[in-house]
Every structure is written in C-alpha cells, then in structure tokens.
MIGU-485304 format. One record per residue (C-alpha): x, y, z. Coordinates in pm, 1 decimal, decimal comma. Layout:
// residues N
          X          Y          Z
          X          Y          Z
...
***
This chain:
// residues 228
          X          Y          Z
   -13009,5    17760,1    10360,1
   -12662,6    17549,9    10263,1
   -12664,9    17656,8     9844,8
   -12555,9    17310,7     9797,1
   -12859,3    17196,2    10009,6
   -13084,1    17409,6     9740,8
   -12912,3    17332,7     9484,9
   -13014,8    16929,9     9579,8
   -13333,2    17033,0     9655,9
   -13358,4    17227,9     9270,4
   -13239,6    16962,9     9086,8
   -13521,2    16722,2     9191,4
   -13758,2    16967,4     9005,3
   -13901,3    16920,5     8617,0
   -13742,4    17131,5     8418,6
   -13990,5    17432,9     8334,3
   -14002,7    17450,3     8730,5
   -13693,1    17437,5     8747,5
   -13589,3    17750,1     8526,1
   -13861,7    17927,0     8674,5
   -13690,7    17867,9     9066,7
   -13345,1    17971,6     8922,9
   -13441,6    18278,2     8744,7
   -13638,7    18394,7     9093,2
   -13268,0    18331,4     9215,2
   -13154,2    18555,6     8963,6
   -12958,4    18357,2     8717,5
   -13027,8    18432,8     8313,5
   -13193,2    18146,8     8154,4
   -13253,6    18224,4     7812,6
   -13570,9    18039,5     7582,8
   -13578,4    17681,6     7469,6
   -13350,1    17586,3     7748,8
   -13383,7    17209,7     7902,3
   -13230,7    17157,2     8222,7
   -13232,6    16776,5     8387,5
   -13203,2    16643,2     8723,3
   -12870,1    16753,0     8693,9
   -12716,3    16945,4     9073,7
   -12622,1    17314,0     8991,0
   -12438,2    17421,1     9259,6
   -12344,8    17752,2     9091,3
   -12287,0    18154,7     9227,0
   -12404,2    18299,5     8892,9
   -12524,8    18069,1     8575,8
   -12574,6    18257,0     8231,2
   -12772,8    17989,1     7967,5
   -12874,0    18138,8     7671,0
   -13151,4    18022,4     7408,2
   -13141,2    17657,9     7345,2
   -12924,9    17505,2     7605,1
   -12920,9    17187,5     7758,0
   -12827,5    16996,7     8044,2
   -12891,1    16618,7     8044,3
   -12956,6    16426,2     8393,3
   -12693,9    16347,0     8651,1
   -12409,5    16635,3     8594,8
   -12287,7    16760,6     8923,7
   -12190,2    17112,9     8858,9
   -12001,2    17170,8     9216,4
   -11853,5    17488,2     9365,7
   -11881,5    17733,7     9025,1
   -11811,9    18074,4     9064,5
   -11979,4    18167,3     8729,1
   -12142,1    17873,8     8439,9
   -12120,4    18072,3     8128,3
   -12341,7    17880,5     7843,2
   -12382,1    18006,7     7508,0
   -12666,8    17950,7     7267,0
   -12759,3    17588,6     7154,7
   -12459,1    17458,6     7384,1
   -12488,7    17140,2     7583,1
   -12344,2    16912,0     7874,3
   -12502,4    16645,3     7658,0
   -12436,9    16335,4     7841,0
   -12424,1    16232,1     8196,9
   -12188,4    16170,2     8502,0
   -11964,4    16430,4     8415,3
   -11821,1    16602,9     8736,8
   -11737,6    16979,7     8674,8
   -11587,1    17151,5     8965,3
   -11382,7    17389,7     9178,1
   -11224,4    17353,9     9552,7
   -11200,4    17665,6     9807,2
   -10951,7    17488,6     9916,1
   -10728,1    17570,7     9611,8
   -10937,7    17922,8     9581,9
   -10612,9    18176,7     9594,4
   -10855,3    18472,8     9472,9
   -10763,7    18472,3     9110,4
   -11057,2    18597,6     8872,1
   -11075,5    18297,9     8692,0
   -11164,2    18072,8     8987,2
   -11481,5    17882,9     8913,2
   -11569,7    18050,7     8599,2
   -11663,9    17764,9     8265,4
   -11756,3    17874,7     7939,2
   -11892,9    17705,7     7686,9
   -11939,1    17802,9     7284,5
   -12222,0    17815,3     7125,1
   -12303,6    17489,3     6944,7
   -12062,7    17317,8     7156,0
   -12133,9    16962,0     7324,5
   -11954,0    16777,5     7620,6
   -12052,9    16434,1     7640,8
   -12069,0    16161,4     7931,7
   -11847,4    16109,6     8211,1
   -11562,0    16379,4     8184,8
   -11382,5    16537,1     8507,0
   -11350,5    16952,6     8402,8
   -11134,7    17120,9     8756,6
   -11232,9    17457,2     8764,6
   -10976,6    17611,6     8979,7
   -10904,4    17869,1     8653,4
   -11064,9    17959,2     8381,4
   -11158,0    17721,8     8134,0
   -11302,2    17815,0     7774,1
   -11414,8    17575,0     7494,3
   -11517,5    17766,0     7235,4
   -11797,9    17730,7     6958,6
   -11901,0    17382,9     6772,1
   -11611,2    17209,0     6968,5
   -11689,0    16871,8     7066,1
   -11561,8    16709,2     7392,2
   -11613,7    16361,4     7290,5
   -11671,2    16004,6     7403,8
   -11588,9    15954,8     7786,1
   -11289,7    16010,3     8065,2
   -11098,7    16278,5     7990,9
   -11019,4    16505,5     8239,8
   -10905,6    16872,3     8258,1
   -10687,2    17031,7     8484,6
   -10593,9    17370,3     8600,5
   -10438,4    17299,2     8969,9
   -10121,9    17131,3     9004,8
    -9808,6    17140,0     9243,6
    -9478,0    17210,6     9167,4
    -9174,1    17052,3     9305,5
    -9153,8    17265,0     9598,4
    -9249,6    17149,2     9924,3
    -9304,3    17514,6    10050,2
    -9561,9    17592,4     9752,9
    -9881,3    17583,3     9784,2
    -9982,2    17476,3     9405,5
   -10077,6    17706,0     9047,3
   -10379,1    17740,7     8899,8
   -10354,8    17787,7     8529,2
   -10634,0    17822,2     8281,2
   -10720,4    17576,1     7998,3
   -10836,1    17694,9     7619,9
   -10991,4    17522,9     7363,9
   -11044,1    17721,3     7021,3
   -11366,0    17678,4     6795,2
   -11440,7    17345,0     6567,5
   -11219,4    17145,3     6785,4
   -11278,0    16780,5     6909,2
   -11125,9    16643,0     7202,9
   -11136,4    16235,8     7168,5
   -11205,2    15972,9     7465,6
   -10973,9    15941,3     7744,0
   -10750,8    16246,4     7712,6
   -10540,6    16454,1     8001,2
   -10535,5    16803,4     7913,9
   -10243,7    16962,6     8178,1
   -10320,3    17380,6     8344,1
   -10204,8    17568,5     8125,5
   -10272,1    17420,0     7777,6
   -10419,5    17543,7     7548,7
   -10566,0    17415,9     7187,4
   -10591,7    17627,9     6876,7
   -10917,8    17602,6     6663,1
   -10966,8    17331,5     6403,8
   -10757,9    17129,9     6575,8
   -10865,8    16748,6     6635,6
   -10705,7    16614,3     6998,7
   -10639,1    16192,7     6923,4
   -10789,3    15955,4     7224,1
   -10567,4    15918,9     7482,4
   -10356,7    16223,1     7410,3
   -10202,1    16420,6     7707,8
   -10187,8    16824,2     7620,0
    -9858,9    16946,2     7848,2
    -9871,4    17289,0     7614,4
    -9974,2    17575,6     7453,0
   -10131,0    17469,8     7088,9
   -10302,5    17782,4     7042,1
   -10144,1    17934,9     6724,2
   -10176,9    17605,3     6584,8
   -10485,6    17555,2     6349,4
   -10566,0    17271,0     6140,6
   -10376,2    17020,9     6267,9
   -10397,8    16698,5     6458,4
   -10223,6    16658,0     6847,1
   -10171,4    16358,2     6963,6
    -9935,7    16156,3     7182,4
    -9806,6    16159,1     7542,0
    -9728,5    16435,2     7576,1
    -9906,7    16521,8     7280,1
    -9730,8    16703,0     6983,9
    -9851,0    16802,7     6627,3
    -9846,8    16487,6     6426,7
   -10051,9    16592,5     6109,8
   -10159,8    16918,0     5929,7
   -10495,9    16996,2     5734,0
   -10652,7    17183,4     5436,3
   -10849,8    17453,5     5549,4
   -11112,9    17311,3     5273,7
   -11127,5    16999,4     5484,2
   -11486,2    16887,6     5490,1
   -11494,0    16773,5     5824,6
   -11380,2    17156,8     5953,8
   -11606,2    17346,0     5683,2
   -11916,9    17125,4     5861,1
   -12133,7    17412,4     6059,5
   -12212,5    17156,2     6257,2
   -11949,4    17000,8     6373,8
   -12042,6    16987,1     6741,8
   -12278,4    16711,0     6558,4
   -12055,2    16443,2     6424,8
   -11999,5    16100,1     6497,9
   -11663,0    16085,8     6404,2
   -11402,2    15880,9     6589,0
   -11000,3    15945,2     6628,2
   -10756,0    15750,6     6772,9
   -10458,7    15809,1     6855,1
   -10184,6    15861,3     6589,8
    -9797,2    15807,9     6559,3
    -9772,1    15888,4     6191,4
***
C-alpha cells in the first residue's frame, strides 16, 4: 500500500493506537509520547520520552523525523516537508531534528530538502515563518542547491520570519518578527538578529534572565522587530 495512503489511514487513529501501529512499522516511539491526528508520512521517525504532536501537522515526504525528549510540534497547520523532485541524493535530504525541550508552534512552512536542526529549548514562535533549504541560482542551466538550516540551543525565532538555505543561527540568539536570515549567525551567541536581511542589532549578558530560564521553550515572550 501507497505510505502516504497509510500514513492517512494512521493518522485517523487515537493516539495509544496509534504508537502501537507505528512501532509494529518499526519506528522508535519512546514513553509518554502523544501523537494527534496529525499525517506522518515519514521513512524512519525516532520520538523519544515525552513528545508531542498536536492535530493537523502534515509531516510529508521525510526521510528521517528525529525528536528528542519532551520536544513538540505544539500547534497546528504547520506543513513540514521534502520534494523528490528536488531529491539530488544528498544525506541530509528529508532528515528534521528537533532538541529536546524545543516547541514549534502553529502554522509554519519547514522545506526539508537538507538538513535542518533546531536544537534544545529553542522556540519557533507565533505563526508564518518559513524555512528554506532549496533555492535556484541565476543560472538557467542549474538545476537548484540544497543547503541546510541550523538553529543553536535557547533560541527563539519570532512570527513571520524567512530563514534563507544555508543560514544558520548561533545559540542564545533571539530572531525579531519579520526578520529574513540570508547568513551564517552561528558563532554569534547572545545577541539579537533582526532586519531584512537580518543583521546583529543588539548584544546580551550571558546572566540575562530570559537565557538562564531552563525553560525557555516555555515563555510567552514577544519580539518585534528592531532597528536600534
């Protein structure tokens, strides 16, 4: 049978039957793990202990879903996925993982034609921003990149932001709404990016409360975006 087809037909279960089904399929599903009517079209998924996945996700085309504990797709209508028809056999293709602690919320577009990594209590926040690791360059005999994205630990990524293949965001670093990453950020810590394209418009204490929080992944907090 189609996986996609099964995959349909899986997400329609409860939950307990559901983890049951996929770990007769062979995927890991670790304990205290809640999984919604949420479509998992997926080659290999890996959730460790206290994951969750709320309702209406469509998880399309993964090569590998890579969950650590007490992560979560949180919220709903977000649309992770990868084409075969920009599959050019690198490693990365189809492969998302996700930090433990760390929280995506509702309505966020993730392409998965490379690698992408978020890494522990990181926050992808509010709603609309997308990710992208395919693009095309100006050549019309080229057939397009794929480039991985990173995001570091104790980051959050505000509402509405573009984050270009390639980029990549260092850890402790807060992303303003509306920014649009073009580069690599990674040996940047403590700092706020922001802009389009974005570029480092404040620095931070390392004692700042809101990085030292263990639970950041748990915050309300709200940025917009900065020129100062």
């Amino acid at each position: 049978m189609d996986r996609f087809i099964v995959a349909v037909l899986v997400a329609l279960l409860p939950s307990k039957l559901k983890i049951l089904v996929l770990r007769m399929m062979g995927h890991e599903i670790g304990k205290n793990v809640h999984i919604g009517m949420s479509v998992l079209n997926i080659k290999k998924i890996t959730l460790k202990d206290g994951v969750r996945i709320n309702n209406f996700n469509y998880l399309k085309n993964l090569a590998h879903l890579n969950m650590m504990e007490r992560s979560a797709i949180e919220g709903w209508l977000n649309w992770l996925t990868a084409s075969n028809t920009h599959n050019y056999g690198q490693e990365g293709f189809g492969c998302l993982e996700i930090g433990e602690g760390t929280r995506i919320l509702s309505r966020h577009y993730i392409d998965i034609q490379e690698r992408v990594t978020i890494g522990k209590y990181s926050l992808i926040a509010g709603s609309n921003s997308v990710f992208y690791t395919h693009t095309l360059i100006a050549d019309p005999n080229s057939r397009g990149i794929n480039k991985p994205i990173f995001i570091g630990d104790r980051c959050y990524v505000g509402s509405h932001c573009i984050i270009l293949p390639g980029s990549a965001i260092g850890s402790f670093t807060l992303v303003g709404a509306g920014s649009v990453i073009t580069k690599n950020f990674s040996d940047k810590n403590y700092v706020l990016v922001a802009g389009n394209p974005a570029t480092i418009k404040k620095s931070y204490s390392e004692k700042s409360k809101f990085f030292g929080y263990s639970k950041l992944a748990e915050t309300n907090a709200v940025l917009e975006m900065s020129e100062k």
